[in-house]
Structure formats: structure tokens, C-alpha cells
C-alpha positions in Angstrom: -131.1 17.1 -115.7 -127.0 16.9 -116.0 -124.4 18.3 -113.6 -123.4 21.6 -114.3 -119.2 21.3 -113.7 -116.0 23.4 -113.9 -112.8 22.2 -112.7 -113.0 25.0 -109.3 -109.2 26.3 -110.4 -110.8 28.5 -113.3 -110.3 32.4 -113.4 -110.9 35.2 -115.5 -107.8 37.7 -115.9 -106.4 40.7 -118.8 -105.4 38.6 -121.3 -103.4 39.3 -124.4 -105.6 37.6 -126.8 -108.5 39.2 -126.6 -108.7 41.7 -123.3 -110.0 38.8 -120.7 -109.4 35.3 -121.2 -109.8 32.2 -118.7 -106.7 30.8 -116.7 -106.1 28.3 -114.3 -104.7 28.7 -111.1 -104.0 24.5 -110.8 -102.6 22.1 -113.6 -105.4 20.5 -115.5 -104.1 17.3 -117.3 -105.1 15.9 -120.5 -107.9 14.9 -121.1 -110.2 16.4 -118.5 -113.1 18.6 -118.8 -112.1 21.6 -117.7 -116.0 22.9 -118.0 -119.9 22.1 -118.8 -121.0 25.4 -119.8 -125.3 25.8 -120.2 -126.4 27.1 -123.3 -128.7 29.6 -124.4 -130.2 28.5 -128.3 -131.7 31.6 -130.1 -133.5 31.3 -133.4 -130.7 32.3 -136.5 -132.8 34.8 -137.4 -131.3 36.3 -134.7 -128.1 36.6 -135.3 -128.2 39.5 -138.0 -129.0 41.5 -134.1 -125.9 39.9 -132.9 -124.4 40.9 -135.3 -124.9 44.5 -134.5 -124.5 44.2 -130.9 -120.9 43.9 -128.8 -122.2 40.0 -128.5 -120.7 39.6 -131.8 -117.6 38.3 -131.0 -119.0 35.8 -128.3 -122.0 33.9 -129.4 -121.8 30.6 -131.2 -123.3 28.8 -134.7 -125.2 26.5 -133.5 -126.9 23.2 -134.3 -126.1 20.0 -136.5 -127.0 22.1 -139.7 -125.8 25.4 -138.2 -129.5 26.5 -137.7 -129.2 28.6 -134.5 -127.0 30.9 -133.0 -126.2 30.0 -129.1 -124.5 31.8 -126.3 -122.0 30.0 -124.3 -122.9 30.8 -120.5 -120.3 30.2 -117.8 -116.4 30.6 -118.8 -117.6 29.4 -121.5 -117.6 32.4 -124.5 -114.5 33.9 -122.9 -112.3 31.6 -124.1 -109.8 33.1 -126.0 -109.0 31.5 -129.8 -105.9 30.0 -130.5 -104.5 28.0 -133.7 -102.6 26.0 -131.8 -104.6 25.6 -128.2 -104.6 23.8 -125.3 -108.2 23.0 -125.1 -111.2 21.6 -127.3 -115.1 21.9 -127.2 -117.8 19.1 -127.9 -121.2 21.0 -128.6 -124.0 18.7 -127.3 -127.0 19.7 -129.4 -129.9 17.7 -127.9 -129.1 18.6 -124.3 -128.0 22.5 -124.9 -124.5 22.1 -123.1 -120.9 22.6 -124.3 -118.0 21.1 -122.9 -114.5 22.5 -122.9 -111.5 19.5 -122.5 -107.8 19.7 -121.6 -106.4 18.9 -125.3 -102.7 18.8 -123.7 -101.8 19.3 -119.9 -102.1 22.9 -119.1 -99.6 24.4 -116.0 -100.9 26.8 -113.1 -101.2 30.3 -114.6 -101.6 29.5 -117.7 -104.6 30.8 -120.5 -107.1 28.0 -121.3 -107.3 28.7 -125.4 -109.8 26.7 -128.0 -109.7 27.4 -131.3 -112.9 28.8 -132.9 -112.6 27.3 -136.3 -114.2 23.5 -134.9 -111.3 21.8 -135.1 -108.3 21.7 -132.6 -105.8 22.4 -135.5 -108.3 23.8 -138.3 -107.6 27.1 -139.9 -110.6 28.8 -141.5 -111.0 32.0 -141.7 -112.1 33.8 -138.4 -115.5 35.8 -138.3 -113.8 38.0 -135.3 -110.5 40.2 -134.9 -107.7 38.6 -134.1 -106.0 41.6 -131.8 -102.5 40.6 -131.9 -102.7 38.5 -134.9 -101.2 35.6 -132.3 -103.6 33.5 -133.9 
């Protein structure tokens, strides 16, 4: 068993990135993790239903050769992508948890954003809309 955490500041509000996005109401300084979201591992089979469905934009490739397809429970799929964000994940295969870290400080009021491509300043080519092409 592991401790399920989330620094207790965490919100949801409109956000322009992508409708609702999380924010936090405290500064979170670099370095801490902001969040151990559970994880739920479906078969990739599964993901051609995704697909279809609205979870399309929120579940995650998962596994070390990309095998599954996970959802992120807690905050944890409404984090909004950025290029350029203030956060980072670490996907924890073996244990089904993903934890979100403070890349930088982040100020009170401000949008926690990671950036979906796996790498804090990667830029492949996203599998979702970008709304305000902010990305």
C-alpha cells in the first residue's frame, strides 16, 4: 500500500487551455509533488472505445512498451498541456500511480500545466486539440 497525496491547496476552475484546468490557491515550490494520482490500467485494446468516447482527450498510453491505455484518477487527467509548464509527471508502472511535481515554483492562483508530449520541453505532435493554440 502507498499514500495517496495532494498538496490540500489544489482546485479545479474555467481554464483557458482547455475548459477546466487545476490551480493552486497556495505557492508550491520546486520540486514538490504537487499530487499521487491512482491509476486505472485498461487493456490497449481498449483504447480504439476511447477513442470514440469524450474520454479521448483524458486517458493516458501506458506502460514501459506503451501496452495499455490508463486513466489518471484524482486532479490528475485535468491537467491542462503546456510546452512550456510548470509541472512534470513520473508514471510508476509496477505500482499503478502517477505523480505530478512542481518543475518551477508556481504562485497562488496560478494553473498547474504538464506537457503531454513526456518530456517537460518536448514537442511532438499532440493526439488532442489544442483550443487556443497556446500550446
Amino acid at each position: 500500500m502507498w499514500p495517496m497525496q495532494a498538496v490540500p491547496s489544489l482546485f479545479i476552475a474555467y481554464s483557458s487551455l482547455g475548459g477546466r484546468g487545476v490551480f493552486t490557491a497556495a505557492p508550491i515550490a520546486e520540486g514538490t509533488l504537487i499530487e499521487t494520482c491512482p491509476v486505472l490500467v485498461l487493456p490497449g485494446a481498449e483504447k480504439t472505445f476511447l477513442d470514440q468516447s469524450k474520454l479521448h482527450d483524458y486517458y493516458f498510453i501506458w506502460g514501459h512498451d506503451d501496452e495499455f491505455c490508463a486513466l489518471i484518477l484524482g486532479f490528475g487527467s485535468l491537467y491542462n498541456h503546456a510546452f512550456s509548464p510548470n509541472a512534470w509527471y513520473q508514471a510508476d508502472y509496477e505500482n499503478h500511480i502517477l505523480d505530478i511535481y512542481a518543475l518551477k515554483p508556481i504562485a497562488a492562483g496560478e494553473e498547474i500545466t504538464i506537457n503531454y508530449s513526456g518530456e517537460p520541453d518536448g514537442r511532438m505532435e499532440l493526439w488532442f486539440e489544442d483550443l487556443n493554440g497556446l500550446a
